[in-house]
C-alpha positions in Angstrom: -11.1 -6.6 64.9 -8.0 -4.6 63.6 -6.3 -6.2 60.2 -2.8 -7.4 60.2 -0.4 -6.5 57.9 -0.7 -9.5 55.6 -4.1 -8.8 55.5 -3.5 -5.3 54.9 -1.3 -5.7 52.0 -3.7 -8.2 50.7 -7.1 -5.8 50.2 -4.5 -3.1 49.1 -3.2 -5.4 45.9 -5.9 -5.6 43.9 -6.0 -1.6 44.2 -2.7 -1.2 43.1 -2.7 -3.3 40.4 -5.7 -1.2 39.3 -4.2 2.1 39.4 -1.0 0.4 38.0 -3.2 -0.8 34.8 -4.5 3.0 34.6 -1.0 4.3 34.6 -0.2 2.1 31.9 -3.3 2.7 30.1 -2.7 6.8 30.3 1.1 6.3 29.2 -0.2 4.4 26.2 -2.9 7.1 25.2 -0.6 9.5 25.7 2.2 7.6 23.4 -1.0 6.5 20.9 -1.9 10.5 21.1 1.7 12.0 20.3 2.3 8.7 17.6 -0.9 9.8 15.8 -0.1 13.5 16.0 3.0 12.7 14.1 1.2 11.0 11.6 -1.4 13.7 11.0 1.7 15.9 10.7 3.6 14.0 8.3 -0.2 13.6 6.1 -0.6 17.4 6.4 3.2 17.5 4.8 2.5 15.0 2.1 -0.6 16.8 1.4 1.2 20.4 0.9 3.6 18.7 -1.3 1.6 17.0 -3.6 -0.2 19.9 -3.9 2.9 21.9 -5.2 3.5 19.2 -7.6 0.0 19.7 -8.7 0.2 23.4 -9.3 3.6 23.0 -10.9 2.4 20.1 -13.5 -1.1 22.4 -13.9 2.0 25.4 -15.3 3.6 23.6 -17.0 0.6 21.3 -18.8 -1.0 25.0 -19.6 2.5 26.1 -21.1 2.8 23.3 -23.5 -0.6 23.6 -24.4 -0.2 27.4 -25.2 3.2 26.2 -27.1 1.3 23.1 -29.1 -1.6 25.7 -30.0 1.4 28.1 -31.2 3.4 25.6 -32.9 1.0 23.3 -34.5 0.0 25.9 -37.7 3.5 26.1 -38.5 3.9 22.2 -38.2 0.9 22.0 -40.6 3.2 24.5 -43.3 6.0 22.8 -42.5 4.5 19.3 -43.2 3.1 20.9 -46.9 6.2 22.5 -47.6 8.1 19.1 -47.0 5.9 17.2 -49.3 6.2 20.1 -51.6 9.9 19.4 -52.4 9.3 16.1 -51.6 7.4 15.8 -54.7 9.8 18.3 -56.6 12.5 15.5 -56.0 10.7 12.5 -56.8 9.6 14.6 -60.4 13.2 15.5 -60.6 14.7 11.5 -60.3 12.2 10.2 -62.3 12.9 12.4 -65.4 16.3 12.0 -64.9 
């Protein structure tokens, strides 16, 4: 016996509604794919830059270092020599 076209468009529903839920499933891998992609893009950028900032603060941290270990004898003389005349004053306002 030959189906109508009720019947027909009956048994043919539930197919499409299945290959319409696996349209919709691919489009959202696909927009799940490209949306992660971007993310793993924008990481990779944060990544690089943070690493630059690294470097840079490594350079500079080593320069004031190497300028500390320079400066710090003549802080040293500095200090003695201030508590030198320091001393020469205080001896010269209390004889006075």
């Amino acid at each position: 016996m030959g189906r109508t076209n009720s019947e027909a468009r009956c048994m043919s529903t539930p197919e499409t509604i299945a290959q319409v839920i696996g349209w919709i499933g691919l489009g959202c891998w696909l927009a799940c794919f490209v949306w992660m992609h971007r993310i793993s893009k924008k990481q990779e950028r944060t990544l690089r830059d943070l690493q630059d900032v690294i470097k840079r603060i490594e350079h500079f941290s080593k320069v004031e270092h190497d300028l500390i270990r320079e400066v710090h004898p003549q802080v040293e003389q500095i200090k003695d020599s201030v508590e030198e005349v320091s001393e020469a004053v205080n001896g010269n306002a209390q004889r006075s």
